[in-house]
ChimeraX commands (.cxc) that place a marker at each C-alpha (Angstrom):
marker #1 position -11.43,-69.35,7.19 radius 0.5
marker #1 position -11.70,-65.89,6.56 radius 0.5
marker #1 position -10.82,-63.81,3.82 radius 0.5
marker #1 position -7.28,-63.19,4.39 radius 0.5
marker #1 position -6.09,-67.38,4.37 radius 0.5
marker #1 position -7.32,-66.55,0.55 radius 0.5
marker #1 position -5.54,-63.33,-0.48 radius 0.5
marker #1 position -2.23,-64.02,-2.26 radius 0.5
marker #1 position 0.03,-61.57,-1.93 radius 0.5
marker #1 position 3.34,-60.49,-5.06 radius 0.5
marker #1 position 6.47,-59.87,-3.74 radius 0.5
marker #1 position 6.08,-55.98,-5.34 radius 0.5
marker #1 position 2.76,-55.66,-3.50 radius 0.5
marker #1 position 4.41,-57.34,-0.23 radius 0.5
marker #1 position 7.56,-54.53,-0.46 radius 0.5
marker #1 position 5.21,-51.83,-1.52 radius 0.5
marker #1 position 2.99,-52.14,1.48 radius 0.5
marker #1 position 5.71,-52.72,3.88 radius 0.5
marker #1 position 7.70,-49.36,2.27 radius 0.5
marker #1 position 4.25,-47.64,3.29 radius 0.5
marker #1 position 3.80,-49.20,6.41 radius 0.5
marker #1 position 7.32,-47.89,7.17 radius 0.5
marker #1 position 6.27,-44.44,6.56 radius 0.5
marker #1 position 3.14,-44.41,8.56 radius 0.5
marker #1 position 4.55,-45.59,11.60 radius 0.5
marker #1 position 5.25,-43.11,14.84 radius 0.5
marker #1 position 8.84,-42.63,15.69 radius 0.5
marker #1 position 10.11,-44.09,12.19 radius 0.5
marker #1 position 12.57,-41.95,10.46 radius 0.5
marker #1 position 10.44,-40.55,6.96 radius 0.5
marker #1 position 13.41,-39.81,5.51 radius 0.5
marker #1 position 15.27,-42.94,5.91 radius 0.5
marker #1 position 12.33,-44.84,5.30 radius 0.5
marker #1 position 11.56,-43.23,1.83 radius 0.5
marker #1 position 15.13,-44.27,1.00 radius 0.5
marker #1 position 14.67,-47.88,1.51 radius 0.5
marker #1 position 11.41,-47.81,-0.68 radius 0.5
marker #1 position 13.21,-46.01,-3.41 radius 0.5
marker #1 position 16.42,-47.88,-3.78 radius 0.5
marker #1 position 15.91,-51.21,-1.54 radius 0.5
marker #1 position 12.14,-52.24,-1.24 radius 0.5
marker #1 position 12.26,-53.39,-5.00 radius 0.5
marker #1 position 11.37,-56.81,-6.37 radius 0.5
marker #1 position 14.20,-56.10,-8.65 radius 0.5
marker #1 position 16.73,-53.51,-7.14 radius 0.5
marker #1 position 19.16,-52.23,-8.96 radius 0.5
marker #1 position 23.11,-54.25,-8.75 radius 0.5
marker #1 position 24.09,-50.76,-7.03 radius 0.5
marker #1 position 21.22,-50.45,-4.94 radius 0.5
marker #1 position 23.11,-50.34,-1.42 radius 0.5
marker #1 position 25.60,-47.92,-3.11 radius 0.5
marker #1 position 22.39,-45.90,-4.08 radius 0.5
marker #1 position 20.97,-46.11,-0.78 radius 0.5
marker #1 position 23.92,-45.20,1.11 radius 0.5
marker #1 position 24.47,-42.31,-0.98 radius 0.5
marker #1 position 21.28,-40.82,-0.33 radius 0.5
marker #1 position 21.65,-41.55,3.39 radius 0.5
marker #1 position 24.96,-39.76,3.17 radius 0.5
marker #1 position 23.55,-36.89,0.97 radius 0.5
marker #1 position 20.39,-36.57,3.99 radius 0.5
marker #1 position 23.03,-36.93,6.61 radius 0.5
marker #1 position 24.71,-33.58,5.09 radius 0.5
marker #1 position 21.75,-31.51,4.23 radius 0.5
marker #1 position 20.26,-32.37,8.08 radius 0.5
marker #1 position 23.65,-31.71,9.23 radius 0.5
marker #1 position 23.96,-28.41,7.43 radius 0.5
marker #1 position 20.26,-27.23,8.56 radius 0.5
marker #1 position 20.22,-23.85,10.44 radius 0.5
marker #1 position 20.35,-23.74,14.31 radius 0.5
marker #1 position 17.79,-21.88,15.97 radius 0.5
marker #1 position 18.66,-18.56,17.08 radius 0.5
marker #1 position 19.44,-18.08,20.89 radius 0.5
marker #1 position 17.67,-14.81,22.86 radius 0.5
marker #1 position 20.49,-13.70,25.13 radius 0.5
marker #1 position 17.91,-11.08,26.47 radius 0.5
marker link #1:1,2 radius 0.2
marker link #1:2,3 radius 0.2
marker link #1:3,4 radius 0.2
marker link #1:4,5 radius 0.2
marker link #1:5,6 radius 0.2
marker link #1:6,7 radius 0.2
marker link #1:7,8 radius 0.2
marker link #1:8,9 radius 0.2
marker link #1:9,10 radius 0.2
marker link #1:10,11 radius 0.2
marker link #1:11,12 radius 0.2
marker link #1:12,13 radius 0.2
marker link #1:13,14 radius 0.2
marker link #1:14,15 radius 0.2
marker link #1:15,16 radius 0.2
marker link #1:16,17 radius 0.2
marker link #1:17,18 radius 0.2
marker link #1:18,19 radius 0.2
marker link #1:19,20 radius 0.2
marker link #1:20,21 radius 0.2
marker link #1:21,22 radius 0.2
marker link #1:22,23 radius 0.2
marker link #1:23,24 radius 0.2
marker link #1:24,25 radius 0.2
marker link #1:25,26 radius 0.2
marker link #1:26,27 radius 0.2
marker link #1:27,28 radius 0.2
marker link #1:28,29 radius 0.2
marker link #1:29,30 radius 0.2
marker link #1:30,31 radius 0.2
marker link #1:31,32 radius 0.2
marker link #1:32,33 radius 0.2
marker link #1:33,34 radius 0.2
marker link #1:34,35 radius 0.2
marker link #1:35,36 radius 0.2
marker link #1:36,37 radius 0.2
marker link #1:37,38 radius 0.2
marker link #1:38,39 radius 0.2
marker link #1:39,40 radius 0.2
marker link #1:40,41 radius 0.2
marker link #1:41,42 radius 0.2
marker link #1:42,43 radius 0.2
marker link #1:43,44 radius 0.2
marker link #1:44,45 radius 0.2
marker link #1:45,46 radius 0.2
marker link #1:46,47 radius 0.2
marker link #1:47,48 radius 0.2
marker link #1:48,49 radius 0.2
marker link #1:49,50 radius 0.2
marker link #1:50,51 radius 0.2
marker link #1:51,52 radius 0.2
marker link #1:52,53 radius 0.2
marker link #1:53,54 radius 0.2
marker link #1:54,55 radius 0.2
marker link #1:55,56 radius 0.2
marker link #1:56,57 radius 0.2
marker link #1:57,58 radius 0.2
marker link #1:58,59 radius 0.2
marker link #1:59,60 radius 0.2
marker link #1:60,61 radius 0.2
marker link #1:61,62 radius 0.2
marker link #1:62,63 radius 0.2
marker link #1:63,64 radius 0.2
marker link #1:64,65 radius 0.2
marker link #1:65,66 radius 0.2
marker link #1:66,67 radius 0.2
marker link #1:67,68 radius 0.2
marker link #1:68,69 radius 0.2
marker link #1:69,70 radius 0.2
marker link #1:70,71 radius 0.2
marker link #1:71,72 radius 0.2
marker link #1:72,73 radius 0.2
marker link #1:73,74 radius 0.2
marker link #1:74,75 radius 0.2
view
């Protein structure tokens, strides 16, 4: 056996690691994932946690939406 057959693992240290393993993976939306770990990656989310969540997706949809446009050099 090695060491990990022994390490027991909590729920709020499983969904804590995964929230960070989320946001250290290439090609994996930061944004997004910081979302999940706030509102959804909780041992004990909130009743309104999807409502949360998809109110800050909506509220990040709008500001990336709204984000200036780079400036085309018709020179």
């Amino acid at each position: 056996m090695d060491g990990k057959d022994n390490l027991i693992e909590t729920p709020a240290a499983f969904l804590e690691a995964l929230g960070e393993t989320l946001s250290g993976k290439a090609k994996i939306d930061v944004g997004l994932a910081d979302i999940l770990k706030i509102h959804v990656l909780k041992t004990k989310p909130a009743q309104n946690a999807v409502t949360q969540a998809k109110t800050a997706i909506l509220k990040l949809a709008a500001e990336r939406a709204a984000a200036p446009k780079a400036e085309v050099d018709n020179g």
